[in-house]
C-alpha positions as a LaTeX table, in Angstrom:
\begin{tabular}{lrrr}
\hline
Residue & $x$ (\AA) & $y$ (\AA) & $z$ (\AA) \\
\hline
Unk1 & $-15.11$ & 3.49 & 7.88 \\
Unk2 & $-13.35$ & 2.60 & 4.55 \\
Unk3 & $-10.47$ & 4.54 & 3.18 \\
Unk4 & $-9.86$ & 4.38 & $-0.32$ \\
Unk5 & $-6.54$ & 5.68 & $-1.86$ \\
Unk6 & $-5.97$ & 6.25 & $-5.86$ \\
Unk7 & $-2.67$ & 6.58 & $-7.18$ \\
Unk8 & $-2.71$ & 9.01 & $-10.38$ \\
Unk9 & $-0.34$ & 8.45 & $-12.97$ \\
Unk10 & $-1.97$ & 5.60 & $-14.64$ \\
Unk11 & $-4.51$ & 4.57 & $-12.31$ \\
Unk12 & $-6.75$ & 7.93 & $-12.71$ \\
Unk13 & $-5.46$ & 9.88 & $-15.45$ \\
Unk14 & $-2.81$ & 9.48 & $-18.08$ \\
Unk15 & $-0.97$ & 12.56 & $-18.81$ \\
Unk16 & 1.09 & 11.56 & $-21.66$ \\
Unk17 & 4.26 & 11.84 & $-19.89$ \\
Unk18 & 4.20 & 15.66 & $-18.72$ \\
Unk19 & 5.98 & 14.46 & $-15.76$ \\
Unk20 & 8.76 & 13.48 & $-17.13$ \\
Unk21 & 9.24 & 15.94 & $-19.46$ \\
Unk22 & 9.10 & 18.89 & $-17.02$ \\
Unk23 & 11.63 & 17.15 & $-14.92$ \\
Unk24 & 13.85 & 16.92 & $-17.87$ \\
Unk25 & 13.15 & 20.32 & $-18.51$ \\
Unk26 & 14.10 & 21.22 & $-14.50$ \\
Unk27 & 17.23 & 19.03 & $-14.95$ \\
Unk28 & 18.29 & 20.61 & $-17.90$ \\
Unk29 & 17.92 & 23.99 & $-16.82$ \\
Unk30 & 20.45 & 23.33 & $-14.00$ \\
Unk31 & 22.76 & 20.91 & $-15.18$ \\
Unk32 & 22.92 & 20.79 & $-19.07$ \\
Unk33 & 21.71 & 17.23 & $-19.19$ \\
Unk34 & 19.19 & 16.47 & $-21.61$ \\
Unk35 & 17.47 & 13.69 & $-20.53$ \\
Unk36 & 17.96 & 12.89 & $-17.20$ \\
Unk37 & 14.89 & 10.71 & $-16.77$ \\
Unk38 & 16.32 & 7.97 & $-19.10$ \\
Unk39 & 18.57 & 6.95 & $-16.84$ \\
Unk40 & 16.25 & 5.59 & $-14.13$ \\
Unk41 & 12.95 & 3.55 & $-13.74$ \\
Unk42 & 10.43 & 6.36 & $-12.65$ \\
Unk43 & 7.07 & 4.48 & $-12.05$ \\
Unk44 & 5.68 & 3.88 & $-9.09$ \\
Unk45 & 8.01 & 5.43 & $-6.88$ \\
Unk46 & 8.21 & 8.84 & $-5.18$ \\
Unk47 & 8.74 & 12.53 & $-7.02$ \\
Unk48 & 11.24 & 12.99 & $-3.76$ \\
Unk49 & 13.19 & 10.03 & $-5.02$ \\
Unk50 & 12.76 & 10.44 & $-8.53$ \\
Unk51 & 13.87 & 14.01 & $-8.35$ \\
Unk52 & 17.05 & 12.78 & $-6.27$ \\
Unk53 & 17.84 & 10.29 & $-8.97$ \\
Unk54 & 17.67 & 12.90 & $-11.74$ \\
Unk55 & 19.75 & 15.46 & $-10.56$ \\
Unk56 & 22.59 & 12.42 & $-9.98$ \\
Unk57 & 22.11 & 11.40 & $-13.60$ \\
Unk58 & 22.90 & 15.26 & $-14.98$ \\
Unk59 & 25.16 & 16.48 & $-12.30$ \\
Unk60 & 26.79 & 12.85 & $-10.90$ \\
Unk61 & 26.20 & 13.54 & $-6.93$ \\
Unk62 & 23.50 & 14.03 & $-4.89$ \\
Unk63 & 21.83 & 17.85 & $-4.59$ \\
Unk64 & 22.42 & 19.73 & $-1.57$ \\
Unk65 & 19.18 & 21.19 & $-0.51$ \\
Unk66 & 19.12 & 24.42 & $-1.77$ \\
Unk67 & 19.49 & 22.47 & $-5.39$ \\
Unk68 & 16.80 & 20.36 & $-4.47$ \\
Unk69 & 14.60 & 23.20 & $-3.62$ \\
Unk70 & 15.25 & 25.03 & $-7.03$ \\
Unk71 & 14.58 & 21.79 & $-8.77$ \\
Unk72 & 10.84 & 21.41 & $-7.33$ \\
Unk73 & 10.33 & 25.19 & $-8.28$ \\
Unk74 & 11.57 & 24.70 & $-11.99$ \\
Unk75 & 9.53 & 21.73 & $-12.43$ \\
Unk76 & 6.65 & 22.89 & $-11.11$ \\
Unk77 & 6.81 & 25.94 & $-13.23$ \\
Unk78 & 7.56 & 23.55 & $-16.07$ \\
Unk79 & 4.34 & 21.13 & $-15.50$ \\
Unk80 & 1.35 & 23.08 & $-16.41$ \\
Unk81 & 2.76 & 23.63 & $-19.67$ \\
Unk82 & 3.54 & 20.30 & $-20.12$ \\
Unk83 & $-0.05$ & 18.84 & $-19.13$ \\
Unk84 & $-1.22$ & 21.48 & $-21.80$ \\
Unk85 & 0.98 & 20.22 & $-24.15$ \\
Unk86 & $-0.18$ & 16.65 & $-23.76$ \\
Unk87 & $-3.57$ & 18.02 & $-23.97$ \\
Unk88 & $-3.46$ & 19.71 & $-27.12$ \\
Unk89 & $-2.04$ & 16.44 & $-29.04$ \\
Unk90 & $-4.72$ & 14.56 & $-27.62$ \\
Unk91 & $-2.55$ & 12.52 & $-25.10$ \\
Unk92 & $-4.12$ & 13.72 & $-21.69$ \\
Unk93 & $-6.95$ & 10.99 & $-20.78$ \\
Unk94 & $-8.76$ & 9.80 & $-18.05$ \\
Unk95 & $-8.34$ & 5.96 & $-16.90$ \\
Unk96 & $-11.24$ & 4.62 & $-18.62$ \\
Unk97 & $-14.43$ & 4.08 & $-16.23$ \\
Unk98 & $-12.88$ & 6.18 & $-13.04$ \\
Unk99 & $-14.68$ & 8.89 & $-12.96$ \\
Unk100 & $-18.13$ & 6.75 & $-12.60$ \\
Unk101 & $-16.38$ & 4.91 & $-9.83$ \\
Unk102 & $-15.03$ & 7.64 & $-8.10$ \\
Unk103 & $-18.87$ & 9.31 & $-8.38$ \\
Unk104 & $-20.53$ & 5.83 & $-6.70$ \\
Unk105 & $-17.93$ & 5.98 & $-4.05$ \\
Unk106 & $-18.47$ & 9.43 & $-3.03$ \\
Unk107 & $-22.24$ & 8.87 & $-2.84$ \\
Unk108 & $-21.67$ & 5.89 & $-0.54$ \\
Unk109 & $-21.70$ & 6.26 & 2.91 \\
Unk110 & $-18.98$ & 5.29 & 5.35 \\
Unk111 & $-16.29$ & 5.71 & 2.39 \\
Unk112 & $-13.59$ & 8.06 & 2.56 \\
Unk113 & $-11.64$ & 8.72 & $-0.77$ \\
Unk114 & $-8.33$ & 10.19 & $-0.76$ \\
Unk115 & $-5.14$ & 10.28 & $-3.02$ \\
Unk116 & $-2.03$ & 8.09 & $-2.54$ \\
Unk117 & 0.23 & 9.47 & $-5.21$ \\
Unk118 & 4.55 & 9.49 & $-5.53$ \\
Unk119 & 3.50 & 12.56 & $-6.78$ \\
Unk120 & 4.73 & 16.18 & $-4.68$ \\
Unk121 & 1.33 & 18.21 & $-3.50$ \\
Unk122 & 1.56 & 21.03 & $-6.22$ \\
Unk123 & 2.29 & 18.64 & $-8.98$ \\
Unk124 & $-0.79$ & 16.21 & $-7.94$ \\
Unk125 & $-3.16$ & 18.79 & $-8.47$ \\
Unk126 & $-1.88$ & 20.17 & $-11.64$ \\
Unk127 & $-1.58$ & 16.89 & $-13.15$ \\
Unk128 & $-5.22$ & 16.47 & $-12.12$ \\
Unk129 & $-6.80$ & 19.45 & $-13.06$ \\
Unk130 & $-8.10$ & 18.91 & $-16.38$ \\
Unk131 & $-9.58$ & 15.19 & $-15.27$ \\
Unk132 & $-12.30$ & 17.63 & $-13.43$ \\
Unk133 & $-11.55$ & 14.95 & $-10.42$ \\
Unk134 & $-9.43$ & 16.90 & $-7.97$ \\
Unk135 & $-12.94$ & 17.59 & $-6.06$ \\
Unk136 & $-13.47$ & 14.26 & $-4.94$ \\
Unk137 & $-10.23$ & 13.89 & $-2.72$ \\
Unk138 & $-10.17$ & 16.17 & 0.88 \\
Unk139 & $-7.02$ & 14.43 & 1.66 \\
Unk140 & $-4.12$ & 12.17 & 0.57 \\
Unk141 & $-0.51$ & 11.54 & 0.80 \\
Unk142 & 2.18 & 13.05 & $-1.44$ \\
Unk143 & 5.39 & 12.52 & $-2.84$ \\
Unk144 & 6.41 & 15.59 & $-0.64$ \\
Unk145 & 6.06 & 13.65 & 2.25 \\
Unk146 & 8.20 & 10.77 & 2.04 \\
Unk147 & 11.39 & 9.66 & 0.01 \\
Unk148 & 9.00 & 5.88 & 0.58 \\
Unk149 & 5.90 & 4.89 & $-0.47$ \\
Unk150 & 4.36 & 3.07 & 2.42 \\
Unk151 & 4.93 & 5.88 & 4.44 \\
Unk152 & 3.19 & 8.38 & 1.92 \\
Unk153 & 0.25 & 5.88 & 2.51 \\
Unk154 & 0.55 & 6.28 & 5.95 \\
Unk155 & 0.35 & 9.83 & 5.88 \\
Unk156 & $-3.16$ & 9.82 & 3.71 \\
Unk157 & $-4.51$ & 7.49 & 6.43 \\
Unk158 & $-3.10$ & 9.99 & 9.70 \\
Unk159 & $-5.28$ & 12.61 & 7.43 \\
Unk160 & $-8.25$ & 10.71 & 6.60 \\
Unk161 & $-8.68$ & 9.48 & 10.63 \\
Unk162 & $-7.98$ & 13.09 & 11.54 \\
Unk163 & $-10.66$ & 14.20 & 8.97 \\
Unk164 & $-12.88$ & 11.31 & 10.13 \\
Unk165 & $-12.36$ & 12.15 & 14.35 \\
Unk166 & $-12.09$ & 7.89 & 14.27 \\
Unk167 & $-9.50$ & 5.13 & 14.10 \\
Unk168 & $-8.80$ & 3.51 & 11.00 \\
Unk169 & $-8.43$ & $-0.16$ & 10.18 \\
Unk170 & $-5.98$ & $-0.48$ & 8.34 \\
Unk171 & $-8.32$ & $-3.71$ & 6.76 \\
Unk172 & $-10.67$ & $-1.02$ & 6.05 \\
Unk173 & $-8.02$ & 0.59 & 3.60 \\
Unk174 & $-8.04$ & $-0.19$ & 0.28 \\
Unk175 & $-5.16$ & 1.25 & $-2.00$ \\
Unk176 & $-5.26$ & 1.08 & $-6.01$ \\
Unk177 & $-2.05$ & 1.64 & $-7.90$ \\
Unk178 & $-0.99$ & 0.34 & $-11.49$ \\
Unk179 & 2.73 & $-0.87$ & $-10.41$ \\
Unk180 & 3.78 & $-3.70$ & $-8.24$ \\
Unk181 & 5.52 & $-0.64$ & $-6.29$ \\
Unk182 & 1.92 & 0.52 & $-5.01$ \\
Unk183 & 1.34 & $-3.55$ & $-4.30$ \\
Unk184 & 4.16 & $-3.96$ & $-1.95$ \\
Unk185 & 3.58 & $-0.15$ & $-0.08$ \\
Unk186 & 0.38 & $-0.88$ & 0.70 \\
Unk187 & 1.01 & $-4.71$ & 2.13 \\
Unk188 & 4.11 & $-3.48$ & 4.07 \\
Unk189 & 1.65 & $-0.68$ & 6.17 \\
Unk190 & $-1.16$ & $-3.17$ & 6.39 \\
Unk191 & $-3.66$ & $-1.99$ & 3.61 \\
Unk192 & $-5.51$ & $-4.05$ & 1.57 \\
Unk193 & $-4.02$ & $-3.72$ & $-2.56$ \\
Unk194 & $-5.65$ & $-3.93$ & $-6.04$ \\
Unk195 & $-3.98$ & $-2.81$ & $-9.29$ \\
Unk196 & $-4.85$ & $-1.28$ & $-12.35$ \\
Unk197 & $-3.20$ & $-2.86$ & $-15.64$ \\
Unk198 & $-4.16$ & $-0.37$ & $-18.03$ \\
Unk199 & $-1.39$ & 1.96 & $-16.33$ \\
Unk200 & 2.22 & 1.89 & $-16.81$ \\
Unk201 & 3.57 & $-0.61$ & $-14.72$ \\
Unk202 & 4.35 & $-4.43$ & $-15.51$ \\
Unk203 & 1.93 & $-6.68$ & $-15.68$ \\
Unk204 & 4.35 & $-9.94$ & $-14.70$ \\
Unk205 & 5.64 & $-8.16$ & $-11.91$ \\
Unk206 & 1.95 & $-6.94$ & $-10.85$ \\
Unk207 & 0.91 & $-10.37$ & $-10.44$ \\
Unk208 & 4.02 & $-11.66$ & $-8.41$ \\
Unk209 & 3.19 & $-8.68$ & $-6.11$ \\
Unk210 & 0.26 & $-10.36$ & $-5.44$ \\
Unk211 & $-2.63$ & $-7.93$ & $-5.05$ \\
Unk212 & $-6.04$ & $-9.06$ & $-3.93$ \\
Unk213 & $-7.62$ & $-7.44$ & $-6.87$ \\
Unk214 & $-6.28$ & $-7.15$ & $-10.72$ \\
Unk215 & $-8.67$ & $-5.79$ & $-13.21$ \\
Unk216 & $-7.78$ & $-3.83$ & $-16.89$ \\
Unk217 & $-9.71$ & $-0.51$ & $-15.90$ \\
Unk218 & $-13.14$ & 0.90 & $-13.76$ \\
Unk219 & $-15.38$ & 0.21 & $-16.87$ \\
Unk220 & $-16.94$ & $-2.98$ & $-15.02$ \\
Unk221 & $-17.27$ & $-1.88$ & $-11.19$ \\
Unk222 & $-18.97$ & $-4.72$ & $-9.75$ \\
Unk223 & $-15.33$ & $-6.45$ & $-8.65$ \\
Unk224 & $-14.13$ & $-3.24$ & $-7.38$ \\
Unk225 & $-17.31$ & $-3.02$ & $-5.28$ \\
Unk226 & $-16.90$ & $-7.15$ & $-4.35$ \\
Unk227 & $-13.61$ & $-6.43$ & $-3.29$ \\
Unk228 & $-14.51$ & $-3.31$ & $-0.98$ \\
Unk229 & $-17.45$ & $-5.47$ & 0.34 \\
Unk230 & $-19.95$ & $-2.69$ & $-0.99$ \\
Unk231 & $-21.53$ & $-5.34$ & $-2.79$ \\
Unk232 & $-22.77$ & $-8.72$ & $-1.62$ \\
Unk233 & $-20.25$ & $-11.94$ & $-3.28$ \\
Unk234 & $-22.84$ & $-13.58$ & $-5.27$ \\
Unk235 & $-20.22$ & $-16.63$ & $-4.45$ \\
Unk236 & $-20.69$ & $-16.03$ & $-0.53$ \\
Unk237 & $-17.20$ & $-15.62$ & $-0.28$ \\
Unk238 & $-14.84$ & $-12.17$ & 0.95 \\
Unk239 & $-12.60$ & $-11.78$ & $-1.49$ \\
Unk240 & $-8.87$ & $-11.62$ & $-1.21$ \\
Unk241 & $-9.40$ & $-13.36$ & 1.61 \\
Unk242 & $-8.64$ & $-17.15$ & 0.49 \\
Unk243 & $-6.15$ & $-18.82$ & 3.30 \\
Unk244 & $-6.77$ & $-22.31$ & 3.17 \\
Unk245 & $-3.06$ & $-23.72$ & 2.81 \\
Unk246 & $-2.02$ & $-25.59$ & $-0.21$ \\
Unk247 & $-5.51$ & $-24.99$ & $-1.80$ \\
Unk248 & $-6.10$ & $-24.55$ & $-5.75$ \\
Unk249 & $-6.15$ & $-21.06$ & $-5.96$ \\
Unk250 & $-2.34$ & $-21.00$ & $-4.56$ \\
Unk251 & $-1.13$ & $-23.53$ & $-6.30$ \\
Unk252 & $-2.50$ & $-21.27$ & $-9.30$ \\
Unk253 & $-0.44$ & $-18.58$ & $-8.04$ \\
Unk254 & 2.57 & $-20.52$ & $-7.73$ \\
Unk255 & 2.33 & $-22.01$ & $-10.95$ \\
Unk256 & 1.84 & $-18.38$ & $-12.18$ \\
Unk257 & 4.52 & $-16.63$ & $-10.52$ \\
Unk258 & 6.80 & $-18.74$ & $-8.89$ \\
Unk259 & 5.87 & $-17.64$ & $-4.99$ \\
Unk260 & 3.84 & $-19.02$ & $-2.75$ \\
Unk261 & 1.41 & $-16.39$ & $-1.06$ \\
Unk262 & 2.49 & $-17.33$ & 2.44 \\
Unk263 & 6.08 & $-16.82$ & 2.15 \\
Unk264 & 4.92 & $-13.12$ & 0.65 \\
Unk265 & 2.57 & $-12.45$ & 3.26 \\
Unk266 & 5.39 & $-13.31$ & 6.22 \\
Unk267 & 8.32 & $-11.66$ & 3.88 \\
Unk268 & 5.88 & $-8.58$ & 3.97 \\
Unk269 & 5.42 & $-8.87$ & 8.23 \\
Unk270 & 9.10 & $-8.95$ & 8.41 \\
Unk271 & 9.59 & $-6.16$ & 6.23 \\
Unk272 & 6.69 & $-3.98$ & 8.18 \\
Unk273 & 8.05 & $-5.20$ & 11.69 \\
Unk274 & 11.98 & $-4.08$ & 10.58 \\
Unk275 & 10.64 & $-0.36$ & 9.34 \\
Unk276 & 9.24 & $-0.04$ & 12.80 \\
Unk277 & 12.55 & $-0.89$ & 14.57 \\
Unk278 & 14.22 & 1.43 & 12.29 \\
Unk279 & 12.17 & 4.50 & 13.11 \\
Unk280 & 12.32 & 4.14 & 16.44 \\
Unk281 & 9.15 & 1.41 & 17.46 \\
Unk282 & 7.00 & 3.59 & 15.54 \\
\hline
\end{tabular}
């Protein structure tokens, strides 16, 4: 069984920055600060923190709970006019070539496709609505359920193996972002990452994340499909999975980024093996 998880801001849809804009809206309402959001770094991280970090910037400490609460209820009342808004000037669009790919992956058996998003529950499915793609997803893991990305990852795959009645791989799980923030989740639970650059993240730091897969957009599936193995290599070869040591293709990397892929692999097992001490032996 293979488990696919799409982020959405950027990797599905773009909603020309309704997000934002309703939590400035939220943030405003409560604290008199205008534009919260410029204060922080949003993408690729979680609505939980994001939403944390925001009501800092207007109020200057953290929100007690009941101010957290009222903050998800403003800016969820705020979003669908927002994604209308973006709409109506034209600035609500689709990741180009997705909505083929999602279609070929929902027709092929033994795939699973489910969201990974930062995004909270509510907000994930308005944000989506228009894109006509919330059918294809049964399951996924939300910005509601962790302050962390790796463990909102986990989450869709505890949902997509209940869904499934099996075990999952987590080889078999590929996850497809458009920051290096999606990169590093998915390598510190396990999962196998590829990223979008037509999003909003940074393409330099993208490629010192070091996914297996980098490509502009969907329009050309065939190296998504390579990469899932749903396709035959025409090259005989399983990509991402190039580990002879000191061969060309890492001292490529190196000479690209400055890191050599084994140090990130064990940095990554260290990082993985210290979140399980620190929840326990999870």
């Amino acid at each position: 069984m293979k488990i696919v998880l799409f982020d959405i801001d950027g990797t599905l849809i773009k909603a020309g920055g309704a997000g934002v804009r309703a939590l400035n809206r939220a943030v405003r309402e409560m604290t008199g600060c205008p534009e919260a959001c410029k204060a922080h770094e949003l993408q690729g991280t979680t609505d939980k923190c994001n939403f944390d970090l925001a009501f800092r910037a207007g109020k200057g400490r953290k929100p007690t709970k009941k101010e957290m609460d009222e903050l998800v209820r403003r800016y969820l009342a705020c979003l669908p006019g927002e994604v209308k808004a973006s709409m109506k000037a034209k600035k609500y669009e689709k990741v180009k070539g997705v909505e083929k790919f999602i279609q070929r992956l929902s027709k092929t058996p033994g795939v699973m496709i489910g969201l990974g998003t930062g995004n909270l529950k509510d907000g994930a499915f308005i944000k989506l609505g228009p894109s006509g793609l919330m059918n294809y997803f049964a399951f996924g893991g939300y910005g509601c359920d962790s302050h962390h990305r790796a463990e909102v990852l986990e989450k869709a795959v505890a949902r997509a193996a209940k869904l499934a009645k099996a075990d999952i791989t987590p080889s078999e799980v590929y996850v497809i972002g458009d920051t290096h923030r999606d990169v590093e989740a998915a390598k510190e639970c396990g999962y196998r990452p590829a990223a979008v650059l037509d999003g909003f993240g940074d393409d330099h730091l993208i490629l010192r994340s070091n996914p297996e897969l980098m490509e502009k957009n969907f329009s050309d599936m065939k190296p998504w499909l390579l990469w899932m193995g749903l396709e035959k290599d025409p090259k005989g070869v399983s990509r991402g999975t190039y580990i002879c040591p000191d061969s060309p293709i890492e001292h490529a990397h190196y000479g690209r980024t400055g890191m050599d892929l084994r140090d990130i692999e064990i940095g990554m097992a260290k990082l993985r093996e210290a979140r399980r001490k620190a929840v326990g032996g999870r």
